[in-house]
N, C-alpha and C positions, 0 to 999 in steps of 0.2 A: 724209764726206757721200755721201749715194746720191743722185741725179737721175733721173727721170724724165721724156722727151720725147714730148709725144702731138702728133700733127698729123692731121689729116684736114678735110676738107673739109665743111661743114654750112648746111645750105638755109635756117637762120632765127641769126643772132646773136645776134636776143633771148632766145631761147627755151634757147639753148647758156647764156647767161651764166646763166639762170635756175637752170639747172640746176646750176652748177658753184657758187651763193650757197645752194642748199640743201644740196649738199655742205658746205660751207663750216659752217653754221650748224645742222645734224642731225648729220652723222657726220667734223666735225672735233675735234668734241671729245673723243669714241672713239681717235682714229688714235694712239695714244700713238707718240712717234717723228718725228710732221710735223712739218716746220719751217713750210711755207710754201709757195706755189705764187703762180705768176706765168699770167696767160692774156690773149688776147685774139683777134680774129678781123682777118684781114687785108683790105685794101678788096677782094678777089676771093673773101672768101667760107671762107678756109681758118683752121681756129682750130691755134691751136699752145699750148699749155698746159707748164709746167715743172714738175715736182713734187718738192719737196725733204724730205727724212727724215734723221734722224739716220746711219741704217744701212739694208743690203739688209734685214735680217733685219726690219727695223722695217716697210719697205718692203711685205715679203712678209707681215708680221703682218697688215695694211692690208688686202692683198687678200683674204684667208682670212677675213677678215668676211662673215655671211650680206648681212648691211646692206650692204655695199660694191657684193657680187656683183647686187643689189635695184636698186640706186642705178644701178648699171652697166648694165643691161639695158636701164630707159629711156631714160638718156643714150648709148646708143650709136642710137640709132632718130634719133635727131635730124643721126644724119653720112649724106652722101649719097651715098660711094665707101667704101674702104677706111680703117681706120686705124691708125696705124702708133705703135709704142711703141720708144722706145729709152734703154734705163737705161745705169748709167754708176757710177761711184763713182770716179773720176777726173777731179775738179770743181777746179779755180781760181778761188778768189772773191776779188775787190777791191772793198771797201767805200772810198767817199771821203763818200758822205754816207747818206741812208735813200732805199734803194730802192722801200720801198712808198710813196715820194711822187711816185714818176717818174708824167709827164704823156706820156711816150712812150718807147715798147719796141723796140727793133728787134735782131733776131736773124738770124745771120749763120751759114750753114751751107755748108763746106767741105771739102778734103781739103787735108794738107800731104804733103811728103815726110819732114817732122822736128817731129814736135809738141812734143819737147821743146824744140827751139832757138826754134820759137815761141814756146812759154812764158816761156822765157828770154829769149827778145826785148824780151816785152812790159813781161819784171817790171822790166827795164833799163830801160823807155822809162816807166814807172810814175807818178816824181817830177812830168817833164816835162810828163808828159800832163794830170796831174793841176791843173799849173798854166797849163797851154794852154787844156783843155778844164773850165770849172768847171759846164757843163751836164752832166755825165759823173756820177752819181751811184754809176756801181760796175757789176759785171758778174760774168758766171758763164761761165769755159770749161767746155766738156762736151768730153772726149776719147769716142770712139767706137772701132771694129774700123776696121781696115786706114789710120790715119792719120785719119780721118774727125772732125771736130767740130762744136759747136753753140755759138756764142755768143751771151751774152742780152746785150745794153747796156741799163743803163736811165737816163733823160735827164729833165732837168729838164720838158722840153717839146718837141714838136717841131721850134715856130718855132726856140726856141735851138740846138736842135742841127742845123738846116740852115744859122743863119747862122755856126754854129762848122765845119762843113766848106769852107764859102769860106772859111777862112781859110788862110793860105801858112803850112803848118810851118815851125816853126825847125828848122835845117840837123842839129841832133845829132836828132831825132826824126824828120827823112823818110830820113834815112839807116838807121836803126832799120828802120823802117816799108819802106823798099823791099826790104833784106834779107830779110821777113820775106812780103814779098809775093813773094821768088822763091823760095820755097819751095811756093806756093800750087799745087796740081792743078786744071787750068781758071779759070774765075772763080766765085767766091763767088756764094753765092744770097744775097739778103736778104729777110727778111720782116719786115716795119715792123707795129706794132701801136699805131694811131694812138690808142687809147682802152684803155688796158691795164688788165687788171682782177687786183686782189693782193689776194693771202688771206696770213696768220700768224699763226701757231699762238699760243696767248695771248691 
């Protein structure tokens, strides 16, 4: 799988999401290759969009569209700084239920010192979580350059998954979980996407 991360910051949410349903419904059915795409805008404004393809090469079919290049031009008018693109095809994905029903998104972007032992961490911690967290509908790691990653959660709902963070892990899963956080550079950025909007392909 290839991913694609775009974030930048944009002065109207409505006008973004409008933009990204006519993507959706003019030139998704062209993209041979999309899987799917996750989007939404954060309460300060900043949209973070996920874009998922079979392959780079499907990926880069995508762009080389005159229609794409068209589509692009006026959706970029709509960001109010810079915006930033980051692909990837060193994606981790855990399905526990259907993602495009999550009522809320939050994505978590970081650096480790060992992203493999992360990953390893997590797929160990997988079972547990899975029967901890039943608001947890699946998720997407995105490995980046120099240790760098992007994780998307997507959750039943918000309410549920603020009241599943008060809860006190069981001892084999914070043990996992604090391992996994001393590997962490700094602290994690989170960006919550309290009305998240999904596209797929089909």
């Amino acid at each position: 799988m290839f991913v694609q991360v775009i974030q930048g910051q944009v002065g109207d949410g409505v006008a973004i999401r409008a933009a990204l349903d006519r993507w959706n419904q003019e030139l998704a059915p062209g993209a041979t290759g999309w899987l799917g795409s996750t989007a939404g805008v954060t309460d300060d404004g900043q949209l973070v969009a996920v874009a998922r393809f079979e392959s780079a090469a499907a990926a880069r079919r995508n762009s080389d569209r005159p229609e794409q290049g068209q589509w692009w031009a006026q959706a970029a008018q709509l960001f109010t700084g810079p915006v930033t693109f980051r692909d990837s095809v060193e994606v981790d994905v855990d399905l526990r239920g259907d993602p495009d029903q999550a009522g809320f998104v939050q994505v978590m972007q970081g650096r480790s010192t060992d992203l493999a032992r992360s990953h390893e961490l997590m797929a160990l911690a997988a079972d547990v979580v899975a029967a901890f967290r039943p608001d947890v509908l699946g998720s997407l790691a995105v490995a980046h350059d120099a240790g760098e990653y992007t994780a998307i959660v997507y959750f039943t709902s918000e309410q549920e998954a603020r009241a599943a963070e008060r809860k006190q892990l069981p001892p084999s899963l914070s043990e996992l979980m604090t391992e996994r956080a001393a590997l962490e550079v700094g602290e994690p950025v989170f960006l919550d996407l309290p009305h998240p909007w999904m596209y797929s392909a089909g």
